[in-house]
Structures are given as C-alpha cells and as structure tokens.
N, C-alpha and C positions, 0 to 999 in steps of 0.2 A: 467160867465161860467154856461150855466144850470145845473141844477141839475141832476145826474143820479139817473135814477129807476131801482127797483129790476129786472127781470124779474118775468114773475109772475105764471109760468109752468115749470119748473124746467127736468130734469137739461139739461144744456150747452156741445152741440156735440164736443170733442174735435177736429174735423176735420174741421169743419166749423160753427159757431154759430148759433143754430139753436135750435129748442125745441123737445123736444121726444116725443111723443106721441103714446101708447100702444094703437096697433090694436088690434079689437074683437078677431083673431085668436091668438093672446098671452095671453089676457088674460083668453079663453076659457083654454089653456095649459095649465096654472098656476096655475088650478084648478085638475089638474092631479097626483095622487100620484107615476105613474111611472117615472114624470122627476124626482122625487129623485133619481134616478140612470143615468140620462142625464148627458151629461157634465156640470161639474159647473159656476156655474158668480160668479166670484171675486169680491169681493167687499175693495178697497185698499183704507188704509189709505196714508197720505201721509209721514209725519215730524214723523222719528226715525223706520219708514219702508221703504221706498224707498227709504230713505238718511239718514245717518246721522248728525242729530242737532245738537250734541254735538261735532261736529270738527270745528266749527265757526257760524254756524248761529241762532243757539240758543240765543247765547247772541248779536246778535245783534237785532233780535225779543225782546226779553229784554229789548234793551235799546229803540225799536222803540215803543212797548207798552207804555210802562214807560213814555216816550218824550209825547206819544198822550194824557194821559189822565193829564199831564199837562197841555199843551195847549188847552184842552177842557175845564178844568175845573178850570182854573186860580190856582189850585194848586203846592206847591214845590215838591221836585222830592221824598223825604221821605215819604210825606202825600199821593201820588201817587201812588208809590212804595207798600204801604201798600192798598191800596185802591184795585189799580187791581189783589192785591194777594186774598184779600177779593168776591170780586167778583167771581173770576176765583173758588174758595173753594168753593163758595154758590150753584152758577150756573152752572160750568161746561165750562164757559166760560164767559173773563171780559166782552165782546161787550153786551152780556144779561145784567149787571147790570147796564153797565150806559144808555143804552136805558131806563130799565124800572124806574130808581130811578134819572136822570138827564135829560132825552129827548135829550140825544145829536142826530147828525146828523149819523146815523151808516157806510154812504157810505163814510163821510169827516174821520171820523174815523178810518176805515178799508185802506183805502189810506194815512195816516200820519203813521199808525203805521208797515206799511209794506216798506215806501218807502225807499229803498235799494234796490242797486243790487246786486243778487243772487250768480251770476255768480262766482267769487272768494271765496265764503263760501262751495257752495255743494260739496260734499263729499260723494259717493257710491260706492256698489259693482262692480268691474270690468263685464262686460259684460252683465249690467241686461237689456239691449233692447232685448237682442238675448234672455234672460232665460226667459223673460215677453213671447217674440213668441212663444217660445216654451211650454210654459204652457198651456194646453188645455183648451178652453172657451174665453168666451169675459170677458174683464175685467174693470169695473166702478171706477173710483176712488171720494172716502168719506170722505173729509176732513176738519175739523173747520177754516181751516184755511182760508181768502179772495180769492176768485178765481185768481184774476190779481196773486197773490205770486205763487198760485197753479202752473199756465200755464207756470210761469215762469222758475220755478224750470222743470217741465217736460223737456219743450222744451230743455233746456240747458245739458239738462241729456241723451234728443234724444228720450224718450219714449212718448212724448205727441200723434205720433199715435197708442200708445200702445189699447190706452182706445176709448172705442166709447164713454163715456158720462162723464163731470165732475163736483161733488154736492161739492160746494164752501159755506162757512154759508151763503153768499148770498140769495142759492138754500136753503136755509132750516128752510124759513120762512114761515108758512101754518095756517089758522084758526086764523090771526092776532100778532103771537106773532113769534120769532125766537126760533126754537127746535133744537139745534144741539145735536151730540152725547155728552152725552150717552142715550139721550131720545130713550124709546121704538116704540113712537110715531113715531120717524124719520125713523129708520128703516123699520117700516112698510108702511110707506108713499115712501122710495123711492123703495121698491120691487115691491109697486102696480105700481107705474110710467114707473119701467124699466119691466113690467110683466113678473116677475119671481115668483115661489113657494119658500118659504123658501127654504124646504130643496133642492132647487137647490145651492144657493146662501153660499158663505164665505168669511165672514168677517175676512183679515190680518190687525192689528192692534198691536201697541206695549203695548195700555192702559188697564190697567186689567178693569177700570169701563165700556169701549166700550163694550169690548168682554161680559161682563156680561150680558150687555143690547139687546146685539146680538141674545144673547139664549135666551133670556126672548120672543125674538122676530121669533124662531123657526129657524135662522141661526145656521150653524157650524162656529167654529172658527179657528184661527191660531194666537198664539201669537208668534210675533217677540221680541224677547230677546236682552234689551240693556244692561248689566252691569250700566253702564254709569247714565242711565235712571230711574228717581223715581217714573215712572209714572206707570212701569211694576212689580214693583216688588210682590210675594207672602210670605204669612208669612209661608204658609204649604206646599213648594210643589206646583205641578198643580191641578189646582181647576177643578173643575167637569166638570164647564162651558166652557173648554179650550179642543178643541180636539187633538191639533198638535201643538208643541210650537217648534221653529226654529229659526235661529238665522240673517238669510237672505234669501230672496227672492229665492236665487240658493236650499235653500232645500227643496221646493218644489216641486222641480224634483228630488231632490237625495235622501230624502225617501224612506225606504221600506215598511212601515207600511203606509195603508192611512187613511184617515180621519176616526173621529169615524160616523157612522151613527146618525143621529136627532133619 
C-alpha cells in the first residue's frame, strides 16, 4: 500500500477535495478594519462542540489512542496509557510527541487510533444543520482531531456541507513541524489561508487553552460549556479572554447580548 502524504496547502473543501487558495481581493479586504463589523467566519471546533464526547465516543478515542501507541511502540497498555497522557500534557497533543521523540509514522498513526465507526457513538443537538444555516457567515471547521474522523462525524450528523473548508492536524503542519491548537502560530496561519481579518473571525471551542490562544491571536471567542468536560473548565468565572460562553450551538442565535468587540 503506498504511503499517504500530507497535503501540502491546507485546508481540504468540504464539498469536494480541493485546496483553498486566497485571492488578491481577500486578502487586500483582510486588511481592512471595517470588516470587523462584516459578517463573521466561524471558526468550529469539533469534539464537545458539535457533539458530544462524553455519550460514547470519547472512550472509544481512548481506547483507540491507547491501542495505537501500543502497537507503535511495542509497549503494554499501562506504559502506553501513561505515555500518551504525558504527551498529550507536554504538547497539546499526543501525535506531536511521538513524532518528535519516536519518529513513528503520523499517517499509520492517526488511522490506528481512529479506526472505529462513528456512526453509533455521535450524539448532538437536535436540529443543528438547520441552526449552522441559519447562523450568519461561512463557517470553517478547526479541529486536532484526523481529518478521515473529522468528515466522518460531519457527514453522519448531515452538516459536512455546513462548512466550506476542513483544518484536520493533518492541515496543520507548516515550517516542518506539526502546530495544532492551541499554538498562536496556527491561528494565524489559517486566517491568512482562509483571508479573513481577526476581528472578523470566531473561534467556538469548549477548551479554555484554544480559546486563550485565539485571543492572543486577535480572534473573538465562544466557549461551549460541557459540565461533563475537563477541558473547559474555569477556576474564576469567565476569563477575559472568553466573549460568549453557551452551552450549544442553538445559542448562538438565541442570544441577546452579542459578542464583545476585539
């Protein structure tokens, strides 16, 4: 079986595979401080905003991570266990440590430790294709997670033509290394791509370190609230860096109060 390669211009049309490439007239716009009051581009996370993880598919992501860096690294499932918790702490994500500390293969990787189907785990909000339509702007989806899980979960959920473009960690390899969120770096790198202005762009995300990186990065935010979820939680309240914090996608439009300005 040959090997797959990256793509190497980032990101992948959910409509048809294809590469995006920002024309001179977007990015002369980009430089404009009136589209801060333009319609926004969303920028969506995927796992614990557009579904819920925690109703089944969490732990089987668990147990496929878990499975993969055994079989990569001839380790048992404890020493494993502990390995890609370590990682996952250091970097933000395990695929970064064992690329730069094992050289494994990241595509053999990201295909063992996804391979499941989807379809019987997802679990969302009733009617969110129709609430995605109806939210004004185009909407990109930003996610660490493998693209192939990405398109999977969309498709099954019915909003994969929600989105015109989809950044997979695949997409979020640039200058030799992989950057996924919550690097500053990345953010910036995909609003040059998709040429938008910060303050056009908002980032929905349930991870308090995303959202922080967001703002570092001249985006507004939206945190999505999971109870359930330890990835959002605050010790104080809502932090500075959080403009709108919601509990699903549908309140986005039921809001009365809208975002705070950049």
């Amino acid at each position: 079986m040959p090997r797959l390669r990256f793509p190497q211009h980032p990101p992948v049309r959910s409509r048809r595979a294809g590469v995006h490439r920002p024309s001179q007239r977007q990015g002369a716009l980009a430089g404009s401080p009136a589209l801060a009051q333009q319609t926004p581009v969303w920028l969506f996370d995927l796992d614990n905003t557009l579904h819920d993880t925690s109703h089944k598919i969490f732990r089987e992501i668990n147990i496929g991570m878990t499975t993969a860096v055994m079989e990569s690294l001839n380790l048992d499932e404890a020493a494993a266990s502990e390995l890609r918790t370590r990682y996952y702490r250091r970097y933000g994500a395990t695929l970064l440590g064992l690329v730069r500390h094992h050289n494994i293969d990241p595509h053999v990787f990201l295909q063992r430790s996804h391979a499941f189907e989807v379809a019987p785990l997802v679990k969302a909000e009733r009617g969110l294709r129709d609430k995605l339509n109806r939210l004004p702007g185009r909407k990109v989806l930003v996610t660490n997670a493998p693209l192939h899980y990405a398109r999977a979960v969309l498709k099954h959920l019915g909003i994969l033509r929600c989105f015109d473009h989809l950044w997979g960690i695949e997409q979020m390899q640039f200058l030799g290394r992989f950057r996924p969120k919550p690097s500053v770096a990345l953010m910036r790198y995909i609003l040059a791509h998709e040429g938008v202005h910060p303050r056009r762009a908002v980032l929905v995300e349930d991870t308090v370190e995303n959202l922080r990186s967001a703002r570092k990065a001249g985006l507004r935010t939206v945190h999505v609230f999971h109870p359930g979820s330890s990835f959002g939680r605050f010790k104080n309240g809502r932090p500075d860096f959080v403009d709108l914090r919601v509990n699903c996608v549908g309140d986005l439009l039921l809001r009365k109060r809208p975002l705070r300005s950049v």
